[in-house]
C-alpha positions in Angstrom: -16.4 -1.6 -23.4 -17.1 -3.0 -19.6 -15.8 -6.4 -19.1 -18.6 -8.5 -17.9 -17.3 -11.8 -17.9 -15.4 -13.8 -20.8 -16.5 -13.3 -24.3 -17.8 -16.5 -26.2 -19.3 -17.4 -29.5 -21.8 -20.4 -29.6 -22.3 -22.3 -32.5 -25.9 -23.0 -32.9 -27.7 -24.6 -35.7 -27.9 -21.2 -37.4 -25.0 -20.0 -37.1 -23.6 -18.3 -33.8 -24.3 -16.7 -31.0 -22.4 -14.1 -29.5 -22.1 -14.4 -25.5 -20.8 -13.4 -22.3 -20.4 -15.3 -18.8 -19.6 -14.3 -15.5 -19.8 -15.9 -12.0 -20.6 -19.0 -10.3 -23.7 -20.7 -9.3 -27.1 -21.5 -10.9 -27.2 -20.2 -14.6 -29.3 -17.2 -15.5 -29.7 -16.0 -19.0 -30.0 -12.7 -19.6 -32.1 -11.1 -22.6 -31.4 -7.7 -23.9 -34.1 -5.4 -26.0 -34.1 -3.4 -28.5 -32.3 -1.4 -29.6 -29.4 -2.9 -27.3 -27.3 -5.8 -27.2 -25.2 -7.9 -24.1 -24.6 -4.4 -23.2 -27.2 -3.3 -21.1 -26.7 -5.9 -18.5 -23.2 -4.0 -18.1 -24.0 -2.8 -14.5 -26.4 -5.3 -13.2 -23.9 -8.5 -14.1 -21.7 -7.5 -11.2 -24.4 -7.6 -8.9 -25.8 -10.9 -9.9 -22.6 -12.9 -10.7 -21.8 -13.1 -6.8 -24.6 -15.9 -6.8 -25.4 -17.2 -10.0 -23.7 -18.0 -13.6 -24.7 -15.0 -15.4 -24.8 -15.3 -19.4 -25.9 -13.0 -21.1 -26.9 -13.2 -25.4 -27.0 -11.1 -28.3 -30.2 -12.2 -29.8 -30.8 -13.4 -33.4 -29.8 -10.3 -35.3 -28.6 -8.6 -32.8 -24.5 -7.4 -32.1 -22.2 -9.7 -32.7 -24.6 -12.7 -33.4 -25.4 -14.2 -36.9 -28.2 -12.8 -39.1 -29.5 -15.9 -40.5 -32.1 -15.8 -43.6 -35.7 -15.3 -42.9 -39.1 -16.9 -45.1 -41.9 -15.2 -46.2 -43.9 -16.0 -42.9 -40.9 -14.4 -40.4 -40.8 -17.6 -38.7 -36.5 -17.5 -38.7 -37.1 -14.3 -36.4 -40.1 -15.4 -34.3 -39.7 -15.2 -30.6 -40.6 -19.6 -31.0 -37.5 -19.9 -33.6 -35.3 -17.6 -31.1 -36.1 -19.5 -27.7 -35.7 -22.3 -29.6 -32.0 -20.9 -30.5 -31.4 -19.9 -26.7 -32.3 -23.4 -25.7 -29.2 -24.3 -27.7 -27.0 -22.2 -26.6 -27.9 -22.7 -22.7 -27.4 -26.9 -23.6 -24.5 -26.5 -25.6 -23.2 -24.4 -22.3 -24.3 -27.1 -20.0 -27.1 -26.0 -18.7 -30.1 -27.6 -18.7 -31.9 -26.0 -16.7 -31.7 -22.3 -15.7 -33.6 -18.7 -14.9 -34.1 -16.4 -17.3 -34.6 -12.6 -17.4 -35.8 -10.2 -20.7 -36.2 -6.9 -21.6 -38.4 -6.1 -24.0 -38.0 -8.1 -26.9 -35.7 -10.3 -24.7 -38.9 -10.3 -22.2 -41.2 -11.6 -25.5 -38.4 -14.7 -26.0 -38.2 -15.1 -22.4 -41.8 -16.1 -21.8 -42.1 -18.0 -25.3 -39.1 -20.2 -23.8 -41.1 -20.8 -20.9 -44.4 -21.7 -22.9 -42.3 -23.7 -25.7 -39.8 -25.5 -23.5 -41.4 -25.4 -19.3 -39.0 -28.5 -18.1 -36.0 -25.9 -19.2 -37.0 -22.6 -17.5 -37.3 -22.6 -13.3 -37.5 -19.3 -13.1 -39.2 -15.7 -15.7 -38.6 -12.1 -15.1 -40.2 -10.1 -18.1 -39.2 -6.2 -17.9 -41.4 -3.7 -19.3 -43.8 -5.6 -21.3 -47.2 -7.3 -21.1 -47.9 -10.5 -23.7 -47.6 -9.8 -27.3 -51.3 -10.6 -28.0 -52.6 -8.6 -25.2 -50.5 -5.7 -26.9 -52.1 -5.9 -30.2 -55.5 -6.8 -28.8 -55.3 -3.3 -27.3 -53.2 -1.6 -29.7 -54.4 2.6 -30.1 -53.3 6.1 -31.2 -51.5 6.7 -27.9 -49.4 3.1 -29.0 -49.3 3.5 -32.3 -47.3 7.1 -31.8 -45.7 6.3 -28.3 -44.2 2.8 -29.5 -43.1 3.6 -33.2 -41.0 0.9 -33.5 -44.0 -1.6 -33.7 -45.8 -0.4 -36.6 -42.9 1.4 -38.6 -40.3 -1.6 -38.1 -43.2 -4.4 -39.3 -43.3 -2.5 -42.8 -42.6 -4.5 -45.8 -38.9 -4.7 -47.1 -37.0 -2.4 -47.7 -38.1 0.2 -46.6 -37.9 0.4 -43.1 -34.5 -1.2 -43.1 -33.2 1.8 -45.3 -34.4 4.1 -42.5 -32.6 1.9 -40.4 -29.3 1.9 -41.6 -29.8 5.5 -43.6 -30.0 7.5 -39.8 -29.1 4.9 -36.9 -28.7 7.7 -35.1 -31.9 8.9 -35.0 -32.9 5.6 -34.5 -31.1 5.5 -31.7 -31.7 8.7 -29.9 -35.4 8.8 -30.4 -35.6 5.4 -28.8 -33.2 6.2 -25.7 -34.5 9.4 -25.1 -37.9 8.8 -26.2 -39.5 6.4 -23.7 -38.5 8.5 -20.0 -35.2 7.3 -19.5 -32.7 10.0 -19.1 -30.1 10.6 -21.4 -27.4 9.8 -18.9 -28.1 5.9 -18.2 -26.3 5.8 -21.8 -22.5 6.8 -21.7 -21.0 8.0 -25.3 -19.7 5.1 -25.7 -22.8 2.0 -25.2 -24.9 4.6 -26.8 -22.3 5.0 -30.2 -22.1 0.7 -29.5 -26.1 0.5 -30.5 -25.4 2.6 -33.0 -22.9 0.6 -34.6 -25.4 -1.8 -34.0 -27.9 -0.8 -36.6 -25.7 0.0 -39.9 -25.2 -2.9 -41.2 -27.8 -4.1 -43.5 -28.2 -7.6 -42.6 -28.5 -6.6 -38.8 -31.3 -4.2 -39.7 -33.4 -6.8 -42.1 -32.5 -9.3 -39.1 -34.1 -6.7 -36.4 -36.8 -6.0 -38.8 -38.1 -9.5 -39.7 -38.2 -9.7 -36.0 -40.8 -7.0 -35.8 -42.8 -8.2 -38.3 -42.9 -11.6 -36.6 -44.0 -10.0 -33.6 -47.0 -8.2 -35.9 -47.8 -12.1 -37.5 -46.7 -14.9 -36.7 -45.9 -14.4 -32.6 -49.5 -13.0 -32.7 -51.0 -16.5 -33.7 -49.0 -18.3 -31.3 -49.9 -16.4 -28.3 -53.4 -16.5 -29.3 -53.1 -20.2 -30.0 -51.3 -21.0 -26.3 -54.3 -19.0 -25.0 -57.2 -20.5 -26.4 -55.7 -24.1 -25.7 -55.5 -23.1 -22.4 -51.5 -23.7 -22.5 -49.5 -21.7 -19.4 -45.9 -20.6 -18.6 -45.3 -23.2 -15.5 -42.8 -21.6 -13.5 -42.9 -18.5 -10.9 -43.0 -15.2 -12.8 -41.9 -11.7 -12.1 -42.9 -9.0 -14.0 -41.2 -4.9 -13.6 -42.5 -2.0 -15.4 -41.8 1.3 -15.7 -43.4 3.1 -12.5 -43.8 6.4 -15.2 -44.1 4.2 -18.3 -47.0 2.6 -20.7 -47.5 -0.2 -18.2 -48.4 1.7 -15.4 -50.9 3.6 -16.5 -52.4 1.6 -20.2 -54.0 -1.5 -19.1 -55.3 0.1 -15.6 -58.9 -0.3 -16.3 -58.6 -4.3 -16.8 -56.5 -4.6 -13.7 -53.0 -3.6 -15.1 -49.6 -5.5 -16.2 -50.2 -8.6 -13.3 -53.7 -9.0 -14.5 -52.9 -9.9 -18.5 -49.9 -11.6 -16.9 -52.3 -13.8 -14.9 -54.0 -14.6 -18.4 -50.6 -16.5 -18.9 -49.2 -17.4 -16.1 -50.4 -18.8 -12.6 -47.7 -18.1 -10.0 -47.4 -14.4 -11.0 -46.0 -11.3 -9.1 -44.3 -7.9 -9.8 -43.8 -4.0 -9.3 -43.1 -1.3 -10.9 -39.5 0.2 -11.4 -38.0 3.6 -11.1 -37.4 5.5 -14.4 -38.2 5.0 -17.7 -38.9 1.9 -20.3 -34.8 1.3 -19.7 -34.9 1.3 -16.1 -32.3 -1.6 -16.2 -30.1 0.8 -17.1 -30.9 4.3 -15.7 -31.3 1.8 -12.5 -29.5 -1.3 -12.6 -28.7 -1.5 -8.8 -32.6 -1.3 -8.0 -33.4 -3.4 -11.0 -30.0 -6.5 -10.0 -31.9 -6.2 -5.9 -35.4 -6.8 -7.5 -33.9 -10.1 -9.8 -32.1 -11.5 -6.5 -35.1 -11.2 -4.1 -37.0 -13.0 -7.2 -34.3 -15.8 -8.2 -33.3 -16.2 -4.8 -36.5 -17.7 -3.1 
């Protein structure tokens, strides 16, 4: 695997979570999607670790971080519980206050960090995703069979976990190849790592309590920050896939920077070469686009 920096395990108040740290400088957190882990910062790290302290987490669930117990609501796996954890784990590195960058379900802790705790974050980049609310809000055919994981993942136990962990393959190669990202951003051996990633049982109910958070309980807080008229504080950059859902889905109501702006008040962004991955079909575009942002 590519050595990104030192390997740690944080102990957290549920558990641990698995990280990795490179360079010196301000501290930036780094937030994988799914289906990934740490790993698919592997090329963009380098880049960044010249100026900052890059750390980069398993999630909750996730690799080689614990799979704590959920409750009937999902709350243990809402994106509040899990920037609530990565809180911890920036203080108990030292950090108290520090950038962060998410993709995908990384992106939907990211900004619920920045909403939850404002005096912590400085700086938000959210890759390849618009508000969880706004998602649902505006949820269709072309999302419910271009975004599977959504709707299938949410399903009441077990049986979406036994899909899970019956063909992570298929999980796996119908996400990477499914969503425009070609096939070669994912060497044999990160793409046999995610696999890994998804057979054991607790890591799939983990992953899948997640999903149905994101279907319940992360729905009523967005709507809830909205209608109290509560914003994410800091400067915020948002990517998307210049081929992608994002460019084209929400272009009628102004696109990604407009529901962004329903959020947020200091907003910018782009789209990205390549697909929903672009981080890793792209990662030197993607590392140039995080500097410009974190650096000014």
């Amino acid at each position: 695997m590519p050595n990104n920096g030192r390997a740690q395990a944080i102990s957290v108040s549920a558990g641990s979570i698995f990280t990795t740290i490179a360079g010196s400088g301000p501290p930036v957190l780094l937030l994988h999607g799914f289906p990934q882990t740490h790993l698919m910062w592997r090329d963009i790290v380098p880049l960044l670790a010249f100026k900052f302290t890059v750390v980069c987490a398993d999630l909750r669930g996730y690799g080689a971080s614990a799979c704590p117990p959920s409750t009937p609501d999902h709350f243990p796996y809402s994106k509040r519980a899990i920037a609530a954890e990565m809180i911890e784990v920036m203080t108990n590195l030292g950090f108290n206050q520090f950038m962060v960058a998410g993709h995908d379900r990384g992106g939907r802790v990211a900004y619920r960090m920045a909403l939850d705790h404002p005096a912590k974050v400085s700086k938000l980049a959210v890759l390849d995703i618009v508000p969880t609310a706004a998602v649902w809000d505006r949820a269709d055919a072309r999302f419910a069979l271009s975004f599977w994981p959504w709707s299938l993942l949410a399903q009441t136990a077990p049986l979406p976990e036994r899909l899970i962990t019956a063909a992570p393959e298929a999980i796996i190669d119908s996400a990477l190849a499914g969503w425009g990202t070609s096939a070669a951003a994912f060497p044999p051996e990160i793409r046999q790592a995610y696999i890994d990633g998804l057979r054991h049982e607790d890591h799939a109910r983990a992953i899948c309590e997640e999903y149905r958070a994101a279907a319940s309980i992360d729905r009523q807080h967005d709507v809830y920050d909205q209608n109290s008229g509560r914003r994410i504080e800091c400067p915020l950059m948002a990517l998307w896939s210049g081929t992608g859902a994002l460019a084209t889905w929400y272009a009628g109501e102004g696109g990604a920077l407009t529901l962004w702006r329903q959020f947020a008040n200091d907003v910018v962004g782009r789209d990205m070469p390549g697909g929903h991955f672009f981080p890793e079909e792209h990662p030197t575009e993607t590392a140039k686009a995080l500097l410009e942002f974190f650096l000014h």
